[in-house]
C-alpha atoms as one frame of an Amber mdcrd trajectory, in Angstrom:
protein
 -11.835  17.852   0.816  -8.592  18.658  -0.700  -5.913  15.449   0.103  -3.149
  18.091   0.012  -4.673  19.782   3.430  -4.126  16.046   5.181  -2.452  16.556
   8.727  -0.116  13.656   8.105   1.412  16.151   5.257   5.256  17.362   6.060
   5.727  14.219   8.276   8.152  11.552   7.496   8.111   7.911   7.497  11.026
   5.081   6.387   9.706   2.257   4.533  11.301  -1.305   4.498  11.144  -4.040
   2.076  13.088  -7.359   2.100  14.597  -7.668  -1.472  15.569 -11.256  -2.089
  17.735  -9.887  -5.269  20.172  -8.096  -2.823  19.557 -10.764   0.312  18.186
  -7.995   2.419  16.612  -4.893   3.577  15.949  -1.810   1.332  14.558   1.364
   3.309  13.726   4.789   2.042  12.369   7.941   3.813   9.615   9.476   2.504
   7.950  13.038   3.087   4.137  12.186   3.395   2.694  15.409   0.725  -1.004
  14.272   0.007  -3.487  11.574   0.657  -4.563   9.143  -1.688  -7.908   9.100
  -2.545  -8.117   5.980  -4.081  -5.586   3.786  -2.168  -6.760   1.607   1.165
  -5.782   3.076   4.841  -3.155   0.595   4.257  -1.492   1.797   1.047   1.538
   4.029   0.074   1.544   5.813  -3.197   5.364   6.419  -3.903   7.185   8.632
  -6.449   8.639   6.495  -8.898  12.519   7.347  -7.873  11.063   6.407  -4.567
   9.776   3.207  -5.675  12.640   2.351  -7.686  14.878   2.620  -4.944  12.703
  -0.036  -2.964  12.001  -2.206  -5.850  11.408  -2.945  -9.618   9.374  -1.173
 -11.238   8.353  -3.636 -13.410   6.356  -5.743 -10.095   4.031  -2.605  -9.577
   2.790  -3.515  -6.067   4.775  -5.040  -3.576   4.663  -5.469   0.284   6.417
  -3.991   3.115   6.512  -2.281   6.325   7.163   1.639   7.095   7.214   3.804
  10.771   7.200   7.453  11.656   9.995   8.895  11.980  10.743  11.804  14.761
């Protein structure tokens, strides 16, 4: 099936990441637009200027947490 046509698509969600280099929290909101076909339930897929505003790009993977937002 086409990931575009995912019901999750248009809805938003903040993700949060503790960044030790700035002694806190980083958050972004996201617009979900597609599902990932190759990642786990678990996994986010971010644009890179999304990515790069939570971490480094340099780590590749890192953890955090993320919520729906109304």
């Amino acid at each position: 099936s086409n990931p575009n046509n995912n019901p999750l698509c248009g809805k938003h969600i903040r993700i949060t990441r503790y960044d030790p280099t700035v002694g806190g929290n980083r958050s972004v909101d996201v617009e979900v637009v597609d599902r990932c076909v190759g990642c786990l339930a678990t996994d986010l897929d971010l644009s890179l200027s999304m990515f790069d505003s939570l971490a480094e790009e340099a780590q590749g993977r890192v953890v955090g947490s993320w919520a729906w937002l109304t």
